[in-house]
Chimera marker file (.cmm) of the C-alpha trace (Angstrom):
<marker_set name="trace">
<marker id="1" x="-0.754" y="-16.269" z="2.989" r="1" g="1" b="0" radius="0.5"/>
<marker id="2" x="-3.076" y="-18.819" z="5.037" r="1" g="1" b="0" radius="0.5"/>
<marker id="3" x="-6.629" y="-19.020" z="3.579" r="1" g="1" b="0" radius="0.5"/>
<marker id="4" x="-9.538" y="-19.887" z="5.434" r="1" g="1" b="0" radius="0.5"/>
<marker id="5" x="-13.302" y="-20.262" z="4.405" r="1" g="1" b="0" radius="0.5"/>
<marker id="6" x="-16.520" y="-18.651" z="6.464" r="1" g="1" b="0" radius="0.5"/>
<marker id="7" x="-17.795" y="-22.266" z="8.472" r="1" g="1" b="0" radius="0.5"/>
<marker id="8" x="-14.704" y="-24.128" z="7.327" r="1" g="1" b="0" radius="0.5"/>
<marker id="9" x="-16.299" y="-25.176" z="4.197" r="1" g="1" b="0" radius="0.5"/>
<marker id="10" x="-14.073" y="-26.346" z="1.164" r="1" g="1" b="0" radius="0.5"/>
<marker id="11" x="-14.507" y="-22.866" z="-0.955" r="1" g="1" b="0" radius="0.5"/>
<marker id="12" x="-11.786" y="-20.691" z="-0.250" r="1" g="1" b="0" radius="0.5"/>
<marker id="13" x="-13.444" y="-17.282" z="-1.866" r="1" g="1" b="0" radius="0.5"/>
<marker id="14" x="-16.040" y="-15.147" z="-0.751" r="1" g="1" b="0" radius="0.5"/>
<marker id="15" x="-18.927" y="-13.500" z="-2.303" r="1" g="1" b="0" radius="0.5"/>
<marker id="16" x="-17.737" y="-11.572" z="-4.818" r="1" g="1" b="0" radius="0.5"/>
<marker id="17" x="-14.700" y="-13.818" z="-5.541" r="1" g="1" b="0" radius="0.5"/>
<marker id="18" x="-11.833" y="-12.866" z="-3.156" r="1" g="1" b="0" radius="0.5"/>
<marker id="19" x="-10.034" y="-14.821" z="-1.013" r="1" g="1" b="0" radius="0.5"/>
<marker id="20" x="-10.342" y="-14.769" z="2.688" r="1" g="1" b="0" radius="0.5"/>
<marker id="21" x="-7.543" y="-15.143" z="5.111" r="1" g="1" b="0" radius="0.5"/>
<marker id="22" x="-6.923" y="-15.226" z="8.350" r="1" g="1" b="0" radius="0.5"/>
<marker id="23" x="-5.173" y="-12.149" z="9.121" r="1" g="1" b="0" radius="0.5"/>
<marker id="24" x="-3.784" y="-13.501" z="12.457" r="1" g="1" b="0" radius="0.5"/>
<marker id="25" x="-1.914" y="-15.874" z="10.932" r="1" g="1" b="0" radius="0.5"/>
<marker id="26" x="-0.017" y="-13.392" z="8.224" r="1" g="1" b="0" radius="0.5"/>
<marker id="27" x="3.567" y="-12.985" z="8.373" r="1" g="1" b="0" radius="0.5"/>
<marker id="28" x="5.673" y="-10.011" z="7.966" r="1" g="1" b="0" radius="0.5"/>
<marker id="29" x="6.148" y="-9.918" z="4.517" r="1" g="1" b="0" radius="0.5"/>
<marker id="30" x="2.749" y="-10.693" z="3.484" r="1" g="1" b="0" radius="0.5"/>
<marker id="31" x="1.676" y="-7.686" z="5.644" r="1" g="1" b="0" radius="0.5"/>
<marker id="32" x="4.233" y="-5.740" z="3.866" r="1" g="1" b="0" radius="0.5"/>
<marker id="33" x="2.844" y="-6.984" z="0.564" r="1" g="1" b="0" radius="0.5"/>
<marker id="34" x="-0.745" y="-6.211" z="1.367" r="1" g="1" b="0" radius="0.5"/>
<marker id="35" x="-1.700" y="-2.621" z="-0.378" r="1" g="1" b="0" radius="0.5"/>
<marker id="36" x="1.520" y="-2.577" z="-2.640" r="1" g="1" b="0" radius="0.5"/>
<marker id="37" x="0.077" y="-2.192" z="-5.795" r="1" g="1" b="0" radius="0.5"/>
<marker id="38" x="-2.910" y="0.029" z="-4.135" r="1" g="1" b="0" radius="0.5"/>
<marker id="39" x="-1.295" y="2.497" z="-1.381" r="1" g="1" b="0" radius="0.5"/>
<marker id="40" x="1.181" y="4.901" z="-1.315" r="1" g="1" b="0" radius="0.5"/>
<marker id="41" x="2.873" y="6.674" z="1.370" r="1" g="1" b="0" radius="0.5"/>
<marker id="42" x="3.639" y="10.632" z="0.924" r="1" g="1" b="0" radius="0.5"/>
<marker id="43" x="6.389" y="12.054" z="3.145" r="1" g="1" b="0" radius="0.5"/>
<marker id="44" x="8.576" y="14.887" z="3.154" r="1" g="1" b="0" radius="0.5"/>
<marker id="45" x="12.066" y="15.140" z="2.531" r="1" g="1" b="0" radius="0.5"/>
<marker id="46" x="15.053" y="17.671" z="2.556" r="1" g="1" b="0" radius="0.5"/>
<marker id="47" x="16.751" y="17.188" z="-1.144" r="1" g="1" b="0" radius="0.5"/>
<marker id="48" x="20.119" y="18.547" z="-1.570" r="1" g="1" b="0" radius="0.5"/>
<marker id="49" x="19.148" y="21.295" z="1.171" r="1" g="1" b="0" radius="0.5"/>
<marker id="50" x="15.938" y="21.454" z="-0.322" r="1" g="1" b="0" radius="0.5"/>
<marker id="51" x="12.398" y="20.267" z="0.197" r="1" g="1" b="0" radius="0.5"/>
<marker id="52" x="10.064" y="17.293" z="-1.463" r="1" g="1" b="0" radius="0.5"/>
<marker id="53" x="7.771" y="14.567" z="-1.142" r="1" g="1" b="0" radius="0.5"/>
<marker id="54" x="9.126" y="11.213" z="-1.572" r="1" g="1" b="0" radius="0.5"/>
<marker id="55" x="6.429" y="8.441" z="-2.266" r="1" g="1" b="0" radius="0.5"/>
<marker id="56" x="6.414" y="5.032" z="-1.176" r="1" g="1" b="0" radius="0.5"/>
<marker id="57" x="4.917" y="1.387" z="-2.186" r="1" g="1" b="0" radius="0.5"/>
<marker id="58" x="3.477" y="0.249" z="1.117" r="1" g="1" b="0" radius="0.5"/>
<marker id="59" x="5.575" y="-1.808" z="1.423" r="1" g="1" b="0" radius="0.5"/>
<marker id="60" x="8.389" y="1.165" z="1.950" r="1" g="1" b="0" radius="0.5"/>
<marker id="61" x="9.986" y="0.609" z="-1.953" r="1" g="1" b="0" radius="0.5"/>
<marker id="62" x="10.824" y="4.511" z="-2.907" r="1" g="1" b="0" radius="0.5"/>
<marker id="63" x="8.218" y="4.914" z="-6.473" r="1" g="1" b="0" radius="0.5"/>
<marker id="64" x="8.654" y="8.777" z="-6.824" r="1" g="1" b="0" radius="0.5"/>
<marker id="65" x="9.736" y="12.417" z="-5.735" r="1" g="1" b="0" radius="0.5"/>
<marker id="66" x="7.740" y="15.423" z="-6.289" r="1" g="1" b="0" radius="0.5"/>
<marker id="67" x="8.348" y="19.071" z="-5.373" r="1" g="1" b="0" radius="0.5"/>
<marker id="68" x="5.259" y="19.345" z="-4.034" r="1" g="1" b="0" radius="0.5"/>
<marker id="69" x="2.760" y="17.849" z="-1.808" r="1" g="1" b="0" radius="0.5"/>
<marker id="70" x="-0.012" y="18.035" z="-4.188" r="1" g="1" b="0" radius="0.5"/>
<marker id="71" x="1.855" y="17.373" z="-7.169" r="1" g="1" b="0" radius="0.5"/>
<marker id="72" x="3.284" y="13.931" z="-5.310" r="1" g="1" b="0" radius="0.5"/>
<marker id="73" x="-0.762" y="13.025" z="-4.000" r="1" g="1" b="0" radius="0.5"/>
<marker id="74" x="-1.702" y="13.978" z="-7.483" r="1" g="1" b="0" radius="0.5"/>
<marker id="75" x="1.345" y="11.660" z="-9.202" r="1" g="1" b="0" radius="0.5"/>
<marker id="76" x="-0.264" y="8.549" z="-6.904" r="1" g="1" b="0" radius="0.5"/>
<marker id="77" x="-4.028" y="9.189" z="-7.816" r="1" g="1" b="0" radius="0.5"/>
<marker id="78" x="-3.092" y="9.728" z="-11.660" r="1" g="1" b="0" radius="0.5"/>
<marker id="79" x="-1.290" y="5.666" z="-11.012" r="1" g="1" b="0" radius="0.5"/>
<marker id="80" x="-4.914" y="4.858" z="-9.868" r="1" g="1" b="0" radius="0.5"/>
<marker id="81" x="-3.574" y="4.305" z="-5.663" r="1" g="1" b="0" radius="0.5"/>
<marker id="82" x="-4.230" y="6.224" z="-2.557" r="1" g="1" b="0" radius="0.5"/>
<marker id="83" x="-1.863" y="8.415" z="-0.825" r="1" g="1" b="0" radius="0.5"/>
<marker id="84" x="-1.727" y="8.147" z="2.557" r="1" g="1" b="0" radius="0.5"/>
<marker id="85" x="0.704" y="11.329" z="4.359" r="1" g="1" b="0" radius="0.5"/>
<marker id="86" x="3.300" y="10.397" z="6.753" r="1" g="1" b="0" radius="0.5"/>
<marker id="87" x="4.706" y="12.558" z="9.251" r="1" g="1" b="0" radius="0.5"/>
<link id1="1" id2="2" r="1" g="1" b="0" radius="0.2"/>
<link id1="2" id2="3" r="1" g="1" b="0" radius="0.2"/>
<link id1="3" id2="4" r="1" g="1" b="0" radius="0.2"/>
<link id1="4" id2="5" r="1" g="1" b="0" radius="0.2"/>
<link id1="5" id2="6" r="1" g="1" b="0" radius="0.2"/>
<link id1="6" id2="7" r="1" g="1" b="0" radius="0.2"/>
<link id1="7" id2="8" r="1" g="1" b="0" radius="0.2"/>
<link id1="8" id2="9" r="1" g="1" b="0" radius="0.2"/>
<link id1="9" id2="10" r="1" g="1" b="0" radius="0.2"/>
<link id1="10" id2="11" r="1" g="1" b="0" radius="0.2"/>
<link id1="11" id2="12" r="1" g="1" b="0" radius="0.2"/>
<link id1="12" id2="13" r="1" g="1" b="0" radius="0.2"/>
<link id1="13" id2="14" r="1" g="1" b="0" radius="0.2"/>
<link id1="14" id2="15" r="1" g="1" b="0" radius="0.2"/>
<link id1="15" id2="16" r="1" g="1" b="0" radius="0.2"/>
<link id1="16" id2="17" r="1" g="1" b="0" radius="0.2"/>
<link id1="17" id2="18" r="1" g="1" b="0" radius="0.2"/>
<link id1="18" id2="19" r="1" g="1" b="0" radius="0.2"/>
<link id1="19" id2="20" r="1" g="1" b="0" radius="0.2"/>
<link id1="20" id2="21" r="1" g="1" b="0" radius="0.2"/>
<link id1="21" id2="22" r="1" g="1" b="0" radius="0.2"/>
<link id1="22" id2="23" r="1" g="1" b="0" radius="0.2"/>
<link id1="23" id2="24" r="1" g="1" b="0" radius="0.2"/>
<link id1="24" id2="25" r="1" g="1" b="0" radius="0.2"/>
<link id1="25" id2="26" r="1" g="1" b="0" radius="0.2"/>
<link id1="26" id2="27" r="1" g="1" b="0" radius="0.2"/>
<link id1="27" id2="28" r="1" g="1" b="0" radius="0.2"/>
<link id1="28" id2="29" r="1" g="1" b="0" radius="0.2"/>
<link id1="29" id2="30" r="1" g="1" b="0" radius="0.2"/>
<link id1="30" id2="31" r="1" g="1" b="0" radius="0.2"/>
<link id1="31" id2="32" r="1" g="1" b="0" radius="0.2"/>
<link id1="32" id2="33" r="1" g="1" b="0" radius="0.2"/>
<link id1="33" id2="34" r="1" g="1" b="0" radius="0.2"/>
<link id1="34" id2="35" r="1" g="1" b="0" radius="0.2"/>
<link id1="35" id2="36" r="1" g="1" b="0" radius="0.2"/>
<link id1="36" id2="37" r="1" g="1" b="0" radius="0.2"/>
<link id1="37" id2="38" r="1" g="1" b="0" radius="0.2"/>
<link id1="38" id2="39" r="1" g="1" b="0" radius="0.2"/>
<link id1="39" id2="40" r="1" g="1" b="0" radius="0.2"/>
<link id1="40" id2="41" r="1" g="1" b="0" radius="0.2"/>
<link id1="41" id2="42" r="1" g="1" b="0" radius="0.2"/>
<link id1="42" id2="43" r="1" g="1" b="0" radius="0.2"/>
<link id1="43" id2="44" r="1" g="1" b="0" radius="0.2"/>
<link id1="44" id2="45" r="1" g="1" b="0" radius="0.2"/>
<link id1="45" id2="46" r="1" g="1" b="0" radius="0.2"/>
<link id1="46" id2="47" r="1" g="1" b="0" radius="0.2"/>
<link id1="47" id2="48" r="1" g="1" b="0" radius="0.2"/>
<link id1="48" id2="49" r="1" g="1" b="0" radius="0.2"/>
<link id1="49" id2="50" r="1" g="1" b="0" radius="0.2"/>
<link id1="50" id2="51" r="1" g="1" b="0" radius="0.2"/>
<link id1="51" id2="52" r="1" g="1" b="0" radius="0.2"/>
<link id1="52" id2="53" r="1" g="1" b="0" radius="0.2"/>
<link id1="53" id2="54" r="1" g="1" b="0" radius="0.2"/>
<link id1="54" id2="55" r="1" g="1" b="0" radius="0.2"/>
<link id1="55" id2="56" r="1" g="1" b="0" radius="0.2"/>
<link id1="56" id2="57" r="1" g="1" b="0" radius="0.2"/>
<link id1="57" id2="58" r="1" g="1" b="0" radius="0.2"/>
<link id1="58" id2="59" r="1" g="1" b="0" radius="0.2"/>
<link id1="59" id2="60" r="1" g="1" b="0" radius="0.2"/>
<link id1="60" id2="61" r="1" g="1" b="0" radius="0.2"/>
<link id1="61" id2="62" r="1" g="1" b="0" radius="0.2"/>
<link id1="62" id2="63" r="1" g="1" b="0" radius="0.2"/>
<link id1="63" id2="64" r="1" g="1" b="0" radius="0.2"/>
<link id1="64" id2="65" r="1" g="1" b="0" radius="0.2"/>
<link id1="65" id2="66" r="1" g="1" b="0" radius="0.2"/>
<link id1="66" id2="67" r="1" g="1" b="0" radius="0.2"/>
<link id1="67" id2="68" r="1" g="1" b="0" radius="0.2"/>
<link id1="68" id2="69" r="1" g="1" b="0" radius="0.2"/>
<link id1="69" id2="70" r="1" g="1" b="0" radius="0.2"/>
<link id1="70" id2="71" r="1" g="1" b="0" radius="0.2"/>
<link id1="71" id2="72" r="1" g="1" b="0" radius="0.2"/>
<link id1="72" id2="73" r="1" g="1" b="0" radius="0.2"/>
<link id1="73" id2="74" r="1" g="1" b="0" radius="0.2"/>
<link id1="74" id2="75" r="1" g="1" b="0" radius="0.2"/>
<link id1="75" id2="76" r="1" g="1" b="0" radius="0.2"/>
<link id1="76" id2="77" r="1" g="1" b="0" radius="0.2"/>
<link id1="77" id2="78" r="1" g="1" b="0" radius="0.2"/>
<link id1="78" id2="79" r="1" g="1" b="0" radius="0.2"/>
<link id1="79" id2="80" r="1" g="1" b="0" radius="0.2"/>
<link id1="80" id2="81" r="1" g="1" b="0" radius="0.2"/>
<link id1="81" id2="82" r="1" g="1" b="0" radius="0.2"/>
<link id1="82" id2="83" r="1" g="1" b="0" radius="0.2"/>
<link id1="83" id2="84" r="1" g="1" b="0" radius="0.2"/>
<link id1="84" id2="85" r="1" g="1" b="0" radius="0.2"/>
<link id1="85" id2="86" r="1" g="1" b="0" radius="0.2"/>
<link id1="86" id2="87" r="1" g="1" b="0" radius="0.2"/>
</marker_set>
């Protein structure tokens, strides 16, 4: 990932520490990367005829299958991420 500081200076982190970049400049998997150990996608699926909730890394990896919706959202809070539904 390109880094860039505020006014070009030498320090590469900002105020509390984290590194800037520019997100223009990101490729495709860096984007893909971004949020993978913080996000998770909820979505449902049919399972041998029946239905679930598959969740998903943002980056799309498969972490998990619940029966349920809340039991998946609850299953990606519990792992300290946020679940974000898919349609």
């Amino acid at each position: 990932m390109q880094t860039h500081a505020p006014d070009d200076s030498a320090d590469h982190a900002g105020a509390a520490g984290r590194v800037l970049f520019d997100i223009r400049q990101i490729s495709a998997s860096e984007l893909a990367q971004l949020g993978v150990s913080q996000l998770a996608f909820v979505k449902p699926v049919q399972i041998e005829g029946g239905n679930a909730f598959a969740i998903h890394a943002a980056d799309g990896t498969p972490i998990g299958l619940a029966p349920s919706r809340d039991l998946a959202v609850a299953a990606v809070i519990q792992h300290e991420m946020v679940a974000a539904s898919v349609h």
